[in-house]
VOBA-1610 file (N, C-alpha, C; in pm, whole numbers, padded with zeros to 5 digits, always signed):
BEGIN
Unk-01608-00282+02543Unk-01481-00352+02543Unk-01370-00250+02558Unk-01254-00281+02667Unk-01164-00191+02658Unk-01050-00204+02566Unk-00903-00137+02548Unk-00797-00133+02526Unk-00727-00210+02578Unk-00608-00252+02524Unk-00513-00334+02638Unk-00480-00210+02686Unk-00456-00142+02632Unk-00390+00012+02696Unk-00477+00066+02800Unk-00601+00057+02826Unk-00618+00127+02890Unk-00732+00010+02988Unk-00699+00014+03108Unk-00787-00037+03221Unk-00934-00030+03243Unk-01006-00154+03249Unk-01138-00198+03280Unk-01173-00061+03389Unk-01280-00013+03381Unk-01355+00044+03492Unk-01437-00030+03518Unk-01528-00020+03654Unk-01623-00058+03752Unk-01713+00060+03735Unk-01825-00004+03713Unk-01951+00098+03741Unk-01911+00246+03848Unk-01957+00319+03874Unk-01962+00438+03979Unk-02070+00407+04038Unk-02098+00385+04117Unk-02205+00408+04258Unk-02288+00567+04219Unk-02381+00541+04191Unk-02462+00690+04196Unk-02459+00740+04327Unk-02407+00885+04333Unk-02385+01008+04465Unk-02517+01046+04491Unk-02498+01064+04605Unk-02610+01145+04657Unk-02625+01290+04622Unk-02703+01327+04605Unk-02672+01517+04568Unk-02587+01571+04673Unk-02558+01569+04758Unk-02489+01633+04862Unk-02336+01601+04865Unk-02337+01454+04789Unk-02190+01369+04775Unk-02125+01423+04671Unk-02266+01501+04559Unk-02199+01532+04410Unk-02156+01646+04426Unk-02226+01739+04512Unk-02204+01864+04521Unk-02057+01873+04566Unk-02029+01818+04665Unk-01888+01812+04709Unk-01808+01759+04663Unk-01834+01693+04543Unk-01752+01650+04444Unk-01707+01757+04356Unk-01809+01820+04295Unk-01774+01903+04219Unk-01752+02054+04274Unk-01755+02044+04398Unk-01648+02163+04469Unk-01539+02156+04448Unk-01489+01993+04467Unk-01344+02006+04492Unk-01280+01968+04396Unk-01325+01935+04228Unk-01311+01917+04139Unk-01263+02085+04090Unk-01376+02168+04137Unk-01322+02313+04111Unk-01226+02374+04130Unk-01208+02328+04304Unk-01049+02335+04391Unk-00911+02317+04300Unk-00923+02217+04270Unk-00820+02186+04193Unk-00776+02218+04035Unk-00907+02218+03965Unk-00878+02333+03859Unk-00832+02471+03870Unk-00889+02546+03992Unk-00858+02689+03976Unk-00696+02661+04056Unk-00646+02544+04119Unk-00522+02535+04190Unk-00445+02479+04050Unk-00508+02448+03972Unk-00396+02393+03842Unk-00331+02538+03734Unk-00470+02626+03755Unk-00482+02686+03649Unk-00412+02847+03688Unk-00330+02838+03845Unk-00246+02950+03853Unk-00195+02865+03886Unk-00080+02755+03845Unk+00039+02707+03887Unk+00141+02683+03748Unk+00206+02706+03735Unk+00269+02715+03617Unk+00379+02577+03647Unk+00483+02605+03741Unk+00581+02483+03785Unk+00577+02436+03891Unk+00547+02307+03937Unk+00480+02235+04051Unk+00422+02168+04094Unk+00353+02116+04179Unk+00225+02001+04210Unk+00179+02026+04294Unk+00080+01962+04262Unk-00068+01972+04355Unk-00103+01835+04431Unk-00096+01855+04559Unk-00114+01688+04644Unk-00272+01731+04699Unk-00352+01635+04679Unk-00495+01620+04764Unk-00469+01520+04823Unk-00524+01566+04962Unk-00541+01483+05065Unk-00682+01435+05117Unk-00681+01291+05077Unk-00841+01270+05137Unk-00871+01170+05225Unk-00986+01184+05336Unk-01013+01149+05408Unk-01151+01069+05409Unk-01200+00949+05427Unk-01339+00892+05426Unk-01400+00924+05229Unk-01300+00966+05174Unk-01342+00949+05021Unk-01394+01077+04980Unk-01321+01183+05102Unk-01377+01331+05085Unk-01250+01411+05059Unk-01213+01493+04905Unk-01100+01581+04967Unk-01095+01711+05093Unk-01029+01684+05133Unk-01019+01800+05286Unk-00900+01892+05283Unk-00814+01839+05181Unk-00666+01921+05185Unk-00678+01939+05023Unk-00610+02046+05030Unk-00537+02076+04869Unk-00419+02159+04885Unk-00202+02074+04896Unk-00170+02131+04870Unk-00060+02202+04763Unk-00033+02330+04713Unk+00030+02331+04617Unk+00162+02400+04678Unk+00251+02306+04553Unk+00396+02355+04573Unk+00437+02381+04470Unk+00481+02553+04467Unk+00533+02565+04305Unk+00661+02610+04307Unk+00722+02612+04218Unk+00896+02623+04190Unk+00921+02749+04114Unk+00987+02772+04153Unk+01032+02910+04104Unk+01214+02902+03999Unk+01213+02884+03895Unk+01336+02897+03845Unk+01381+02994+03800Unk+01473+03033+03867Unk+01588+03147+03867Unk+01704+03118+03760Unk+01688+03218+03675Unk+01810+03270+03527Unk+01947+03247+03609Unk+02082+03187+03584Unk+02177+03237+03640Unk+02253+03385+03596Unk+02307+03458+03645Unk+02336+03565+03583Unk+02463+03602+03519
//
């Protein structure tokens, strides 16, 4: 039973090993892209249910002097 707070899921479709593997490539992608970004975001772009893009934009704030 869920939360009102929080939304029903749907089963997952079991991956193929080849589907998981590339899952958890790009699961990696984006950790090691989270984990040197300090101010910014990270857009994935996916295609057929595959990520193919990962990109990051980070901000730089400058002290006034």
């Amino acid at each position: 039973m869920t939360s009102p707070d929080q939304p029903a899921q749907s089963p997952s479709p079991a991956l193929s090993p080849d589907a998981a593997r590339l899952l958890e490539e790009s699961i990696a992608s984006v950790r090691e892209a989270l984990q040197g970004l300090r101010y910014g975001a990270i857009a994935l772009t996916v295609h057929e249910g595959r990520v193919v893009q990962i990109d990051v934009t980070e901000k730089k704030r400058l002290k006034p002097n």
